[in-house]
C-alpha positions, 0 to 999 in steps of 0.5 A: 519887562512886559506891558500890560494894558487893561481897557473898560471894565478891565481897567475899572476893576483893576484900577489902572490902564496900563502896568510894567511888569517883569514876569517869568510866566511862559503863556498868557494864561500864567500871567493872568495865573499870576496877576489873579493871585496879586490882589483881589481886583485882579481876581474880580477882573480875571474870574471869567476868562470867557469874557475877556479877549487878549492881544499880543503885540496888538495882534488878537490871540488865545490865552495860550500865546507865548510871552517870550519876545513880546512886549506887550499884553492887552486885554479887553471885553468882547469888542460889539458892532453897530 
């Protein structure tokens, strides 16, 4: 089992901020893959990936992370200073 945290406009589009899932995907890109094809919110949430950052274990990564071992997944807009 894996949690998967979605935070601003992620979680708005989902409708949620936080899910339990039991996946099979490998990277992190297979089970944005995965959670597109789930519904249409996750599609609208997950059409750019360009826009979205992920964390891995709250460690900052690339959608090309592994999954195995982790606990959990967040992901993000862009964070912006000021």
């Amino acid at each position: 089992m894996i949690d998967v945290v979605y935070f601003a406009w992620v979680r708005e589009r989902i409708g949620l901020p936080k899910e339990r899932l039991d996946t099979t995907s490998a990277t992190v890109r297979e089970l944005v893959t995965e959670l597109r094809a789930r519904e249409d919110r996750y599609e609208a949430a997950f059409a750019d990936l360009s826009a979205l950052r992920v964390a891995v274990d709250q460690e900052l990564t690339d959608f090309d992370a592994p999954l195995a071992g982790v606990r959990e997944v967040a992901f993000f807009p862009p964070m912006t200073g000021g």
